[in-house]
N, C-alpha and C positions, 0 to 999 in steps of 0.2 A: 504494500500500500504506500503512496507518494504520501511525504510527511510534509503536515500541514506547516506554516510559518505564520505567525503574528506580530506585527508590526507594535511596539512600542515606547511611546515619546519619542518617536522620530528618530530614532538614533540604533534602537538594539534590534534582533529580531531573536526571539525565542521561537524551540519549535518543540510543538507541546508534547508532542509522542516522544520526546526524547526525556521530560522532568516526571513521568509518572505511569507505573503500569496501564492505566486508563490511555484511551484511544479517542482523539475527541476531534470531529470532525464539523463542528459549528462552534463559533463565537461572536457575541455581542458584548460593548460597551454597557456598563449599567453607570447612568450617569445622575442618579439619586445622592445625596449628601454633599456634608460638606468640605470632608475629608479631601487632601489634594491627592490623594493614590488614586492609582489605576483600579478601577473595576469590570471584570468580567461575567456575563454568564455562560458557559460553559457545556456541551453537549457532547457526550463519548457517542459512538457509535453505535448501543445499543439505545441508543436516546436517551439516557441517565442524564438531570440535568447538576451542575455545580456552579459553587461559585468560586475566583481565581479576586485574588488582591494582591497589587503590586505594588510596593512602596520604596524610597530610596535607605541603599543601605544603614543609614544614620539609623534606621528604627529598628535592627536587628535585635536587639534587648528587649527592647519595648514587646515587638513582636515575638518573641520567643517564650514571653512571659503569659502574655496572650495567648496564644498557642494551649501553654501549661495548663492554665488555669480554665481554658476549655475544655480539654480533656477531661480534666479532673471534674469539674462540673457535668460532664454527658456522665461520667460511672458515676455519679450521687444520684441521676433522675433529674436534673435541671435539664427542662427543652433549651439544646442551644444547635445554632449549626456547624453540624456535626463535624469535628478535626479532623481532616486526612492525611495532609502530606504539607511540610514546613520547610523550608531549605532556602538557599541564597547562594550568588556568585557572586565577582567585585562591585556589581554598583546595585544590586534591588536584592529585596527580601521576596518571597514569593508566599500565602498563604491560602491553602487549596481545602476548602470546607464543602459539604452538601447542599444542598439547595433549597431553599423553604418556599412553599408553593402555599401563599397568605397573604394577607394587605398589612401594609403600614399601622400600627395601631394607633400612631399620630394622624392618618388619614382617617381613618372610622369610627374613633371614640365618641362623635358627637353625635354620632349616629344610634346611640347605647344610651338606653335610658338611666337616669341616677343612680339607681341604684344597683346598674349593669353595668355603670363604669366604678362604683364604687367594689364591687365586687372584681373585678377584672385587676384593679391595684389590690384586694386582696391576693390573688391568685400570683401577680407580681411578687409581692412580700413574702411568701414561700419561696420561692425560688431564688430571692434574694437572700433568704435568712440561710439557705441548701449552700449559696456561693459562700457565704462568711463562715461556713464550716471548715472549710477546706483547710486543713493544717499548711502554713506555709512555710515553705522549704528554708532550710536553714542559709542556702546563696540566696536565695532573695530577700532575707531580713539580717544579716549580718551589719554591725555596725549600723543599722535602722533605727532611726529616733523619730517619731513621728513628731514630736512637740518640733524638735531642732530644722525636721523637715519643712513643715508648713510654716513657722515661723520666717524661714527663708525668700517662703512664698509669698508671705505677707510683704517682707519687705519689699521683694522684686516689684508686687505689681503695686505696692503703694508709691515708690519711687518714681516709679513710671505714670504711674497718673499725675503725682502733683509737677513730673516733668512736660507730658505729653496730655496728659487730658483736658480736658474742655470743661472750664470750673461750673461745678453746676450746682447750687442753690440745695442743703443737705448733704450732701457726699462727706460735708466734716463730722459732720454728726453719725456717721456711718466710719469715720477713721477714730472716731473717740469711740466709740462701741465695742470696737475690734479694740483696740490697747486696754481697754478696761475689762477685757472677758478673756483675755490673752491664757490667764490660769486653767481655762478649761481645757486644755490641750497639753497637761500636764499628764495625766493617768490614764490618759485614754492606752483601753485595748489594741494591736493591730491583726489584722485579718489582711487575706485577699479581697481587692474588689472590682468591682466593674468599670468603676472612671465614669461613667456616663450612664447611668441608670436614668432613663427619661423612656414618653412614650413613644419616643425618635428612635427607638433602638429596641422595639417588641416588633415582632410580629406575630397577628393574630390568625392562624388557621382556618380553616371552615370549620374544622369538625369542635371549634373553640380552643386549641390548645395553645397556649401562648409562648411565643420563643425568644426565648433574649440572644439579642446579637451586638457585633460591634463592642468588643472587650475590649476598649483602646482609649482608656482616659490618662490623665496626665501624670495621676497617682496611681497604681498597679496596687500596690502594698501600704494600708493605715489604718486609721479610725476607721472601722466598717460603717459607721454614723455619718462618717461623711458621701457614700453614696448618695444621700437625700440632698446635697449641695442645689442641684439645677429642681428640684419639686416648689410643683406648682410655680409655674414662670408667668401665670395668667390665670383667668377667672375662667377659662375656658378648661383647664383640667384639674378643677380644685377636687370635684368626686372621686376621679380616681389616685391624687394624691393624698385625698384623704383615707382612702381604702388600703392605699401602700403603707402608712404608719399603722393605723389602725393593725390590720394582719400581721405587720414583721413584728408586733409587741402582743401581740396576741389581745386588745384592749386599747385603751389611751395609754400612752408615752408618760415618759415620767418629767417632771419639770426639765431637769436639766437637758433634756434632747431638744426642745426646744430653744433653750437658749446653745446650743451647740449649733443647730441647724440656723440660727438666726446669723451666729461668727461665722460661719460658711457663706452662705449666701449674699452675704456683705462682701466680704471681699469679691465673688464672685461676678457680684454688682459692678465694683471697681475695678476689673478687669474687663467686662465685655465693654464698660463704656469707652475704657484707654479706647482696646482697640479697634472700635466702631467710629472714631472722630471723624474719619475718613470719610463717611459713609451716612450721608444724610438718613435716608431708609431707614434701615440698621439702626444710628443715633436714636431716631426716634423714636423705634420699637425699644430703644434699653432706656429711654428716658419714662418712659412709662412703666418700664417693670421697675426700677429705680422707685417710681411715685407708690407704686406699688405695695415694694418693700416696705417703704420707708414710714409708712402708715402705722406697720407693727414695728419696727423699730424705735422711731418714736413714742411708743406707747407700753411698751413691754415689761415694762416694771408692773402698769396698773393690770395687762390682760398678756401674761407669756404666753397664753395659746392664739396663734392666729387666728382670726374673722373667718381664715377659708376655710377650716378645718370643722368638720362634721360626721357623724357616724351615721350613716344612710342605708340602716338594713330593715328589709322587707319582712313584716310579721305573719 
């Protein structure tokens, strides 16, 4: 059989019958996200479909951890897409998983009555709680400080905003909040995690089963509390974030998750708006989750539990 060739970034050409037993004789572009790697979907010749991710070598770590911790998650019963084959040459990483045949759950949730997306963030928060199990390997947490980690982080993107950002009306009252709650990043637990737990990165099946994908956040290894960082970005998915706490605590939360997820989301504030300056659109859509925030933040001493937060189950 003549082997197939794929042309990528203009520069390389890989040919697929050569990186994997599989035999794959269709490929398309999948050009969803907002990740800058390459994405493929993928067709062997007895029509089996996959999917192919290709990134510059810079993320081999990253990815290889990724990788790990998917694996690890498919043998606990966490729906993820499924790991196959992980390798690199000198300039890209390649990562070769199964294919999930489901919609976006960022596309359909609206579509799901209250108390069908609040349920749907419960069935999230199991599989969330299945990932924080996962004992982490002694190379990946060597020499690991989560407090010295994140604290790092603070300062990068605090520096960088009162350098680069666009001074905006509250943002200091969100830079005192964060120095003054600095202590709670002291004892925290660490775990594996997902980096990006949002409804940007489920997919939801027909037959209902929900799949987590995209393990590729900025932190691999911390506070498992801080998965909740990006929850509830809008009024638009507050049911099923409320359903995600709700479930991974088996009940309501205990105060101090709250004000943990509050120090997260701050600073997270002050990093999308750095790097949105650019970017009128964008700006605007973070200036409003900004307004957003800042409502409980402002407020959090008298009501630590957020306005969005509700337990919406059917009697």
């Amino acid at each position: 059989m003549e082997k197939m060739e794929v042309k990528i970034l203009d520069k390389e050409q890989i040919t697929l019958n050569n990186f994997s037993k599989l035999k794959f004789n269709k490929i398309t572009p999948v050009l969803r996200g907002g990740s800058k790697d390459k994405k493929y979907a993928v067709e062997s010749n007895n029509g089996e479909r996959f999917f192919v991710r290709i990134a510059d070598i810079v993320k081999y770590h990253r990815f290889s951890i990724s990788y790990f911790i998917m694996l690890k998650a498919a043998e606990i019963g966490v729906p993820v897409k499924q790991p196959i084959e992980f390798w690199s040459n000198d300039d890209n990483v390649y990562f070769l998983t199964g294919w999930i045949d489901g919609e976006n759950l960022n596309e359909v949730l609206k579509l799901h009555s209250e108390s069908d997306q609040f349920q749907l963030g419960v069935k999230a928060a199991n599989h969330l709680k299945k990932i924080h199990t996962i004992p982490v390997a002694p190379e990946h947490c060597l020499y690991f400080e989560w407090n010295k980690a994140y604290s790092n982080t603070i300062e990068k993107f605090t520096k960088g905003y009162r350098k680069y950002g666009p001074k905006i009306v509250g943002i200091e009252s969100f830079l005192t909040f964060m120095d003054e709650h600095k202590y709670l990043l002291e004892t925290r637990p660490i775990s594996y995690l997902h980096g990006d737990f949002t409804e940007y990165n489920m997919m939801l099946e027909s037959n209902g089963e929900l799949v987590i994908v995209d393990f590729d956040g900025a932190f691999q290894v911390g506070d498992p509390w801080y998965d909740f960082y990006r929850l509830a970005s809008s009024e638009k998915v507050t049911n099923f974030a409320s359903g995600l706490v709700y479930g991974y605590f088996d009940g309501d939360p205990p105060e101090h998750f709250w004000l943990l997820l509050a120090f997260y989301k701050t600073l997270d504030a002050i990093r999308l708006v750095t790097i949105s300056r650019n970017n009128d659109l964008k700006l605007r859509r973070r200036l409003t989750q900004i307004e957003y925030l800042a409502d409980w933040i402002n407020n959090i001493e008298d009501n630590i539990t957020p306005t969005w937060y509700k337990v919406c189950i059917e009697t």
